[in-house]
NUKOL-750917 format. One line per 3 residues: their letters; for each residue x, y negated, z of N, C-alpha, C, O. Coordinates in nm, 2 decimals. Example, Ala and Ser with C-alpha at 12.3 -4.5 7.8 and 13.67 -1.06 7.14 Angstrom:
BEGIN
as	1.32 0.57 0.78 1.23 0.45 0.78 1.32 0.33 0.78 1.42 0.33 0.85 | 1.28 0.22 0.71 1.37 0.11 0.71 1.29 0.00 0.79 1.34 -0.11 0.80
% end
This chain:
BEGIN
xxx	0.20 0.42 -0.26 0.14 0.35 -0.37 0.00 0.41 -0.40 -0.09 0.34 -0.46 | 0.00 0.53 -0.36 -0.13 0.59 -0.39 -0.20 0.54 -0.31 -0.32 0.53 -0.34 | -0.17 0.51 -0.20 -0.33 0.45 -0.11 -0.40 0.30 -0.13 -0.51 0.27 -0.07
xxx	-0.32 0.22 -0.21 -0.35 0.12 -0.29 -0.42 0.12 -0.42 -0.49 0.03 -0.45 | -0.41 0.20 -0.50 -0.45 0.24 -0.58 -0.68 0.26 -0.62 -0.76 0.23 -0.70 | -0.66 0.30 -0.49 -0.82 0.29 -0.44 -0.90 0.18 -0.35 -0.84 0.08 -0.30
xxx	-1.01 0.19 -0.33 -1.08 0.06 -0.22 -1.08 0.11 -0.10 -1.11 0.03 -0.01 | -1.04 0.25 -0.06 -1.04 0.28 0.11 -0.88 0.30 0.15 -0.85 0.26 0.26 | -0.78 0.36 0.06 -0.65 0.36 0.11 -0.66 0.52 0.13 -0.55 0.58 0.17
xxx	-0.74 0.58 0.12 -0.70 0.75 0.12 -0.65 0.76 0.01 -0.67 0.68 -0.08 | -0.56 0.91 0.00 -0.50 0.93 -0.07 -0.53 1.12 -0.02 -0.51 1.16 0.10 | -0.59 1.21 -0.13 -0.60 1.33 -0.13 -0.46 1.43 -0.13 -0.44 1.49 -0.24
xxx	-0.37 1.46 -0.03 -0.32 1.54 0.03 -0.26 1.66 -0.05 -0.18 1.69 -0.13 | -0.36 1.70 0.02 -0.37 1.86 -0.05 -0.37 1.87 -0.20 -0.30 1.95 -0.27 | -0.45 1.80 -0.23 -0.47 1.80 -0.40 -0.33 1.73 -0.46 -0.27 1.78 -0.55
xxx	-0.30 1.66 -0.42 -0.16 1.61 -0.47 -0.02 1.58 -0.43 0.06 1.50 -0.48 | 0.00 1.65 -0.30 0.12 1.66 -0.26 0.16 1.80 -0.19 0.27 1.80 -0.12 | 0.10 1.90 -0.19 0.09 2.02 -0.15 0.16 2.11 -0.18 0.17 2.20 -0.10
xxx	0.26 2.12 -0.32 0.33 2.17 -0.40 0.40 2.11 -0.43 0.39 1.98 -0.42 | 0.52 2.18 -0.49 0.61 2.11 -0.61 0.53 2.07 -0.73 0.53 1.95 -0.78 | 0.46 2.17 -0.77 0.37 2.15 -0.90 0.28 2.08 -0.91 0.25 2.04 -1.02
xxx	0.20 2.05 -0.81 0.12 1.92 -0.76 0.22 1.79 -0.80 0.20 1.71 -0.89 | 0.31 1.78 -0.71 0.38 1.69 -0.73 0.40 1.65 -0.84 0.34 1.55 -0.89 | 0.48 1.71 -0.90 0.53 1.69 -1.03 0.43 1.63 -1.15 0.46 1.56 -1.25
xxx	0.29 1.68 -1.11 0.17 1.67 -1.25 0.12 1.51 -1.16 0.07 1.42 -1.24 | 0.14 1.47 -1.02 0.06 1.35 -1.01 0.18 1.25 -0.97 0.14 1.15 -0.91 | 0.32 1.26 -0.98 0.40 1.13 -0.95 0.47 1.11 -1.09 0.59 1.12 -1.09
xxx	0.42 1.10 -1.20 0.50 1.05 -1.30 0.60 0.94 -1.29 0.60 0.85 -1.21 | 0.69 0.98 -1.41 0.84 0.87 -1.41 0.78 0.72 -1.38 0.84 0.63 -1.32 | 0.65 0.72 -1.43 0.62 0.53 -1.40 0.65 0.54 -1.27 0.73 0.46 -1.23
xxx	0.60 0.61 -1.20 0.52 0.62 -1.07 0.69 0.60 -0.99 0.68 0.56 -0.88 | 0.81 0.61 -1.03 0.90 0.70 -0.97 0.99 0.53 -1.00 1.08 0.48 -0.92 | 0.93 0.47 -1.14 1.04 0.31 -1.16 0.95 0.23 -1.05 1.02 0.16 -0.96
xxx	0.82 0.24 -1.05 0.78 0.15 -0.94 0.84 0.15 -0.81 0.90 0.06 -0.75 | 0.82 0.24 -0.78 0.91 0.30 -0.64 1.07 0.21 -0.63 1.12 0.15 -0.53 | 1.12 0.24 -0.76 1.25 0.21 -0.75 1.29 0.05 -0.75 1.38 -0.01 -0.70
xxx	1.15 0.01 -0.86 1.15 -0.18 -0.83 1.11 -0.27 -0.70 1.15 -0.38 -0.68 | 1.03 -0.18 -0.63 1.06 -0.22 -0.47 1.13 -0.22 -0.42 1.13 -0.32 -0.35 | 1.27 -0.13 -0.41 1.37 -0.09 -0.34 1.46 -0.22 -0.42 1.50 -0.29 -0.33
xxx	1.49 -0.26 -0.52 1.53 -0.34 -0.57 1.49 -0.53 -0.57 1.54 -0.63 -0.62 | 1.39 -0.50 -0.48 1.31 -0.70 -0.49 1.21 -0.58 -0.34 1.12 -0.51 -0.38 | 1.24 -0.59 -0.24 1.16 -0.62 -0.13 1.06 -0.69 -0.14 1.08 -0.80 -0.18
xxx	0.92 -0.65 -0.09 0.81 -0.74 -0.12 0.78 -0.86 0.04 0.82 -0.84 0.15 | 0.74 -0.93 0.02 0.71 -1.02 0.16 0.71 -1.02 0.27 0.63 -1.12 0.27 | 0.73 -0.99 0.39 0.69 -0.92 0.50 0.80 -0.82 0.50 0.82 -0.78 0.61
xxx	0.88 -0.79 0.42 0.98 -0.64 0.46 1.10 -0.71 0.62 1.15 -0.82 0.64 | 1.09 -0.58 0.69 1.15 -0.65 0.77 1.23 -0.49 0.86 1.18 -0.38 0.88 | 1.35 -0.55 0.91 1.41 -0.42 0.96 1.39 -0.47 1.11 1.44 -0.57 1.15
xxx	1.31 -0.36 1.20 1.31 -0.33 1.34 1.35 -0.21 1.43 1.36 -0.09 1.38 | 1.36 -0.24 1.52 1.38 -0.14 1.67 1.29 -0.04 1.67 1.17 -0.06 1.70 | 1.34 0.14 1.63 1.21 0.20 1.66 1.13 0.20 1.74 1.01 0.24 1.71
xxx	1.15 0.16 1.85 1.11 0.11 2.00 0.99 0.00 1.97 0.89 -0.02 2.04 | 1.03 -0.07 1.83 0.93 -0.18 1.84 0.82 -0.18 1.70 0.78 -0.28 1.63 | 0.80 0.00 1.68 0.75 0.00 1.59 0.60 -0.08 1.60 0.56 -0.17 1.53
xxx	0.52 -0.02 1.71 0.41 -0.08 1.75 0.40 -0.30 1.76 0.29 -0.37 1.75 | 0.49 -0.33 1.77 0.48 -0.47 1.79 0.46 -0.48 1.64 0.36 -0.55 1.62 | 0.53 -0.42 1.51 0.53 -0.42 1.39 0.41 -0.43 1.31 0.38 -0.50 1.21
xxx	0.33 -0.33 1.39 0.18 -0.28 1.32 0.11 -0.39 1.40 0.02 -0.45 1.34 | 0.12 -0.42 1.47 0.00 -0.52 1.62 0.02 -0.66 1.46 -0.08 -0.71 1.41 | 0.11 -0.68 1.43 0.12 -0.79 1.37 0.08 -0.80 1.25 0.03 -0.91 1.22
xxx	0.09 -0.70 1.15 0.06 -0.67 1.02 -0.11 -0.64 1.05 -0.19 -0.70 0.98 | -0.16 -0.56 1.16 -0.33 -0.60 1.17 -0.33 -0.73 1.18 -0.42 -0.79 1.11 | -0.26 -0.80 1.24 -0.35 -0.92 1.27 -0.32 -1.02 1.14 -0.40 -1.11 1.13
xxx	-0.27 -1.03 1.08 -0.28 -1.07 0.95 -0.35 -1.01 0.82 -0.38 -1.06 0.71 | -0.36 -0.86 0.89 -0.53 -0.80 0.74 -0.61 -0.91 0.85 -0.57 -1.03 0.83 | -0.69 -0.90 0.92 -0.80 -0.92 1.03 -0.82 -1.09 0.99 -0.92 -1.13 0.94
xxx	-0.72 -1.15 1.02 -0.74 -1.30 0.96 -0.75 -1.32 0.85 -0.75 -1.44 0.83 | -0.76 -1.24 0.73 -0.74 -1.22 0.57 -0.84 -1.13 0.56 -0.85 -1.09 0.44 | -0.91 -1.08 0.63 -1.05 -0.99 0.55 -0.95 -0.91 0.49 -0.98 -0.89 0.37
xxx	-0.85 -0.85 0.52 -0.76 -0.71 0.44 -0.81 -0.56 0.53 -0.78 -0.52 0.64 | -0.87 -0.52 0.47 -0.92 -0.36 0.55 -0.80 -0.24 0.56 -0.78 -0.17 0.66 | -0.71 -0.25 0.42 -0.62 -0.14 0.46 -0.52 -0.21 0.37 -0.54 -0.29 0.29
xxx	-0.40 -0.15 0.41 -0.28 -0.17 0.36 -0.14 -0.09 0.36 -0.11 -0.05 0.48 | -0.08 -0.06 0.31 0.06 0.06 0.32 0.20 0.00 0.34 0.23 -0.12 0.33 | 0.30 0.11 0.35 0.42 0.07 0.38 0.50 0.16 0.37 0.47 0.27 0.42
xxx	0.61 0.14 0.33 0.72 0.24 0.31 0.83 0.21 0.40 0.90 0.11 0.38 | 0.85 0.33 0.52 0.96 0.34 0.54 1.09 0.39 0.59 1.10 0.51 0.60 | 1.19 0.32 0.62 1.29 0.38 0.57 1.41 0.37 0.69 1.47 0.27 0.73
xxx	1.43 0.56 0.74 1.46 0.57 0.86 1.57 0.69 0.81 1.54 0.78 0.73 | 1.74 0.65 0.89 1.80 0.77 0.84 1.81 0.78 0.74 1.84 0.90 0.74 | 1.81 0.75 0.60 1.82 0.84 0.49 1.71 0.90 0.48 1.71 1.01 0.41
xxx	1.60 0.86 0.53 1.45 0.93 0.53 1.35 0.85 0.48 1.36 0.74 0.52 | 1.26 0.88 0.41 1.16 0.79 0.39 1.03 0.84 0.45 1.00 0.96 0.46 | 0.95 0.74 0.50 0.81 0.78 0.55 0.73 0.69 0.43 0.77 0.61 0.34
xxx	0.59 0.73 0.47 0.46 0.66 0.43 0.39 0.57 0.51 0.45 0.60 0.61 | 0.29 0.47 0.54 0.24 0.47 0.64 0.12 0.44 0.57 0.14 0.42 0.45 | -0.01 0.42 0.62 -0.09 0.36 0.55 -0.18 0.31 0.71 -0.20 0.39 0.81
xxx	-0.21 0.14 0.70 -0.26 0.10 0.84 -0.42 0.06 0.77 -0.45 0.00 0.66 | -0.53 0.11 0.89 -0.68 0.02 0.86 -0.73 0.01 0.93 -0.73 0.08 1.04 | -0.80 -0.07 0.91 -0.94 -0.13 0.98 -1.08 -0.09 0.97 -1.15 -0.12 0.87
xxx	-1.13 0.03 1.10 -1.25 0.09 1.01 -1.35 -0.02 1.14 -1.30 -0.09 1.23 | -1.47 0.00 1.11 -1.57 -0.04 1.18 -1.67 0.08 1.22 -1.73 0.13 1.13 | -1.69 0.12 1.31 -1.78 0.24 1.40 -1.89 0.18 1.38 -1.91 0.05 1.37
xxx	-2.02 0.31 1.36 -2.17 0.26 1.32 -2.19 0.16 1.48 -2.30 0.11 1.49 | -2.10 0.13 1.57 -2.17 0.08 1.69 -2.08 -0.08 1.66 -2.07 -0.16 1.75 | -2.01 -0.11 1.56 -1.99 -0.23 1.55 -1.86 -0.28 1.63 -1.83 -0.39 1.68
xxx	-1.79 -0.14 1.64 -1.65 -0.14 1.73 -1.58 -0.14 1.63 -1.64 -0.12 1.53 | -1.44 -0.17 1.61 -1.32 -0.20 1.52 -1.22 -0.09 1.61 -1.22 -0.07 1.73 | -1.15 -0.06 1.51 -1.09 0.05 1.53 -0.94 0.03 1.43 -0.96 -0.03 1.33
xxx	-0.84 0.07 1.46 -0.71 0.04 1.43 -0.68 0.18 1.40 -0.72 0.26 1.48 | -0.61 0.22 1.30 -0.60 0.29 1.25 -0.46 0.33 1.15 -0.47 0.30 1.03 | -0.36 0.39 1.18 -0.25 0.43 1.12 -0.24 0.58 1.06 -0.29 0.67 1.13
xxx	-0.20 0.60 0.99 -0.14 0.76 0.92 -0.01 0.76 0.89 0.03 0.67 0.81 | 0.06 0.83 0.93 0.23 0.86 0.87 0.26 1.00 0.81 0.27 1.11 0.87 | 0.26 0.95 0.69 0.33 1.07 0.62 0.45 1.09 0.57 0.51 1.01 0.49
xxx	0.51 1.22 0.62 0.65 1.26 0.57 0.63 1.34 0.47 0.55 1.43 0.46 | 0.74 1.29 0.39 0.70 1.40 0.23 0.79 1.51 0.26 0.81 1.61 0.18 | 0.86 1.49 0.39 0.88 1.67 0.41 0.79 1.78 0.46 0.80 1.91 0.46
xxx	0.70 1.71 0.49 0.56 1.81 0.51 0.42 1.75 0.42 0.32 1.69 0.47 | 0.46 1.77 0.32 0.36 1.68 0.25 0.20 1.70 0.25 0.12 1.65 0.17 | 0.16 1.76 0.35 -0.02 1.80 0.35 -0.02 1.75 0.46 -0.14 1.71 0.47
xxx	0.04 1.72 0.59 0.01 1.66 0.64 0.06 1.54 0.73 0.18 1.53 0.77 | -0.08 1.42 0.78 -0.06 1.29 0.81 -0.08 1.28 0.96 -0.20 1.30 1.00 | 0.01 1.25 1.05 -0.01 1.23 1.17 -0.05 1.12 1.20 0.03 1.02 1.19
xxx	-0.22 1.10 1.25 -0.31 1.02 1.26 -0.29 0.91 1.37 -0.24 0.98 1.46 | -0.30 0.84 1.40 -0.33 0.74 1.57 -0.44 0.65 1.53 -0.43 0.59 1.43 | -0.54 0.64 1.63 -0.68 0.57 1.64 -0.66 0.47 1.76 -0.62 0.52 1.86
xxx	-0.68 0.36 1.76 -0.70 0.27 1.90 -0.78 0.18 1.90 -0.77 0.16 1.78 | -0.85 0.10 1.94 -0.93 -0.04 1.99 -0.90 -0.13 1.97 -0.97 -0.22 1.93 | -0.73 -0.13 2.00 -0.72 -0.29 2.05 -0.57 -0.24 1.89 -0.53 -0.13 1.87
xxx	-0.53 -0.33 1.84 -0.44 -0.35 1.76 -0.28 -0.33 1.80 -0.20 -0.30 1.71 | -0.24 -0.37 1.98 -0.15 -0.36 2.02 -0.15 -0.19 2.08 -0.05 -0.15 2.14 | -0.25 -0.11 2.08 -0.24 0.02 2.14 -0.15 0.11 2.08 -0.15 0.23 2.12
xxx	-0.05 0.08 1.96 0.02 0.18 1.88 0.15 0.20 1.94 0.10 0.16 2.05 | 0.25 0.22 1.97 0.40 0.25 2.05 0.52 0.25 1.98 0.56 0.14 1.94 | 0.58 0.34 1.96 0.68 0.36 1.93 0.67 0.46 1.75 0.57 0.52 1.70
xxx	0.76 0.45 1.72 0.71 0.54 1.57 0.75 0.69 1.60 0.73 0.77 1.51 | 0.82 0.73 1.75 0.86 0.88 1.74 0.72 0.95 1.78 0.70 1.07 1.75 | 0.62 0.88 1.84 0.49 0.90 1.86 0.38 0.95 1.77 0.27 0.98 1.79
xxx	0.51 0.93 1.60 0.42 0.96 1.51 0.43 1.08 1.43 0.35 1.13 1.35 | 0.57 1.13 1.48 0.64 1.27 1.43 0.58 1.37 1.44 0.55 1.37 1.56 | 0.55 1.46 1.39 0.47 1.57 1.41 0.59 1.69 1.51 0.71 1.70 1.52
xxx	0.47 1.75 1.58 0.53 1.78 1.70 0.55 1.95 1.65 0.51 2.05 1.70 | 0.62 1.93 1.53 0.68 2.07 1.49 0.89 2.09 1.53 0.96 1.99 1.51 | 0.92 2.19 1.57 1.04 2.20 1.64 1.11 2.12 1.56 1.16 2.03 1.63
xxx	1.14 2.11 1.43 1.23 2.07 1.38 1.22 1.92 1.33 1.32 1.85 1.28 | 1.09 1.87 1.34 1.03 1.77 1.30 1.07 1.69 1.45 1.09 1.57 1.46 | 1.08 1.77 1.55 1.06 1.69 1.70 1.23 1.65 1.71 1.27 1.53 1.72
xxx	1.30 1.74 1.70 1.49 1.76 1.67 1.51 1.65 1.60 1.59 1.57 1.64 | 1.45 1.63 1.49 1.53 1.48 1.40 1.47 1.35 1.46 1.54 1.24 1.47 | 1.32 1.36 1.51 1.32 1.21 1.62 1.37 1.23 1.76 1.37 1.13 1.84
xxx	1.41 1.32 1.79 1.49 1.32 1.93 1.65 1.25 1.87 1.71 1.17 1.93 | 1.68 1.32 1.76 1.84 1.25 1.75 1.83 1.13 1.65 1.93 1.05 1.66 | 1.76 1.10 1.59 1.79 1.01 1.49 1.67 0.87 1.53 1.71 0.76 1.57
xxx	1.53 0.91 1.51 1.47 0.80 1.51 1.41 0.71 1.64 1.36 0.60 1.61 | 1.41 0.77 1.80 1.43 0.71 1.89 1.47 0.61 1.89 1.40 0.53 1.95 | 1.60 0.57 1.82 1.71 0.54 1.84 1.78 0.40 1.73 1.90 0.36 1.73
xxx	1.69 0.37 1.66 1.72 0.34 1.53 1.65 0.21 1.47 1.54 0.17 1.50 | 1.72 0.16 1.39 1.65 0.04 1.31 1.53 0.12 1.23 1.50 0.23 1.27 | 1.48 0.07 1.14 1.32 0.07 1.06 1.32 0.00 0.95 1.28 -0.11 0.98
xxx	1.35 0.01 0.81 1.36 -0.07 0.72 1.20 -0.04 0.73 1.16 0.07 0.76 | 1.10 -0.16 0.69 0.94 -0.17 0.66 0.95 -0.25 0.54 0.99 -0.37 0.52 | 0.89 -0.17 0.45 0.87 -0.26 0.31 0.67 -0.26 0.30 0.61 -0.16 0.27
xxx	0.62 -0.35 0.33 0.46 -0.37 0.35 0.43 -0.39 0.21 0.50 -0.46 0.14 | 0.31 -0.31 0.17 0.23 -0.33 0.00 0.11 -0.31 0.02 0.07 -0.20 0.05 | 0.03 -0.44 0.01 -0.07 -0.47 -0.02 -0.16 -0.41 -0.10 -0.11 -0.35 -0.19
xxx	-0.34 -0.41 -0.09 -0.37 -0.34 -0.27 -0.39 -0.44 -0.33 -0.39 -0.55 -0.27 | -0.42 -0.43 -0.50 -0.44 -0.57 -0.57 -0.52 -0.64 -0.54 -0.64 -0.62 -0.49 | -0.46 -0.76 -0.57 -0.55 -0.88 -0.52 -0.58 -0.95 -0.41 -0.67 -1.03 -0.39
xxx	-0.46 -0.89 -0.33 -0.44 -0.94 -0.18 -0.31 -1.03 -0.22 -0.21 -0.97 -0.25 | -0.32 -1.17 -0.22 -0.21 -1.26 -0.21 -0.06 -1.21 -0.13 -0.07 -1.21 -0.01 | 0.04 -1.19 -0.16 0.13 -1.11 -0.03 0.16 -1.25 0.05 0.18 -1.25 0.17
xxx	0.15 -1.35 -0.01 0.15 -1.50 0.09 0.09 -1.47 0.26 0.15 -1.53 0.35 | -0.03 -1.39 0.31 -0.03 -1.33 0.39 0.06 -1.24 0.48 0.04 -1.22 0.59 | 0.15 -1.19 0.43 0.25 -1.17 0.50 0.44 -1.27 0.51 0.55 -1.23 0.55
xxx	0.39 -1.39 0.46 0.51 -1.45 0.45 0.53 -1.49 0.59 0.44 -1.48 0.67 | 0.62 -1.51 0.63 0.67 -1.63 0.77 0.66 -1.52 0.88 0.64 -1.55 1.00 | 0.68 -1.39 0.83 0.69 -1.28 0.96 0.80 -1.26 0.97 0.87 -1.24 0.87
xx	0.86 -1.26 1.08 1.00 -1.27 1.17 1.07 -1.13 1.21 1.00 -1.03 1.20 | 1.17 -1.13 1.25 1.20 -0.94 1.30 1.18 -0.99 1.43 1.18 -0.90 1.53
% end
């Protein structure tokens, strides 16, 4: 929710997820019903897939910012009894290249976002590609998320119609 919140989709890390005490001073109870009224009314586009087919997932959600003038956009989701973050964008390089662009964050390592950059929109893979390649971080996508469905709940920032993501299929 925090990367919607702004016009680029960053969300400061370290400043606000770095700690318990960070935590605590920047996700207030609102912060915590909103969360919980998604999980309750799925927004447009939610769709459960093949971790295998996380990349077809993102290839499609660019190409519906890209046809919609949408630069960035987020997603929550929901693997195992785990939740991830995602936030996907569209930057433009001073040479007029488009660039594709994902971050996944686990709020079990909450400072950091394991990045992927590509060209073409279809260059993204699988979602265990996104795990941070710490032992124990590597252990839970070796047994769990290889292997697994993908609940994706997609959120827009304001003022993006979610009609844009309607009529998307698993």
């Amino acid at each position: 929710l925090d990367s919607l919140r702004n016009g680029k989709g960053k969300v400061n890390l370290i400043k606000h997820y770095s700690s318990v005490e960070s935590i605590q001073q920047h996700v207030p109870l609102v912060r915590d019903a909103e969360f919980r009224a998604l999980l309750r009314h799925p927004p447009a586009g939610s769709r459960v897939i093949a971790s295998k087919d996380f990349g077809f997932a993102l290839d499609i959600f660019f190409c519906r910012m890209m046809a919609n003038n949408v630069s960035h956009m987020s997603a929550i989701l929901y693997i195992d009894n785990h939740t991830l973050s995602v936030r996907l964008r569209i930057k433009q390089s001073v040479y007029g290249q488009l660039n594709y662009v994902v971050s996944v964050y686990d709020p079990n390592d909450t400072n950091v976002a394991v990045r992927g950059t590509h060209r073409a929109a279809r260059g993204f893979l699988s979602l265990d590609k996104f795990i941070s390649s710490a032992p124990d971080a590597q252990t839970w996508a070796d047994r769990y998320v290889r292997n697994c469905a993908i609940a994706i709940l997609p959120l827009l920032p304001e003022g993006v119609p979610v009609a844009i993501l309607a009529g998307i299929t698993t």
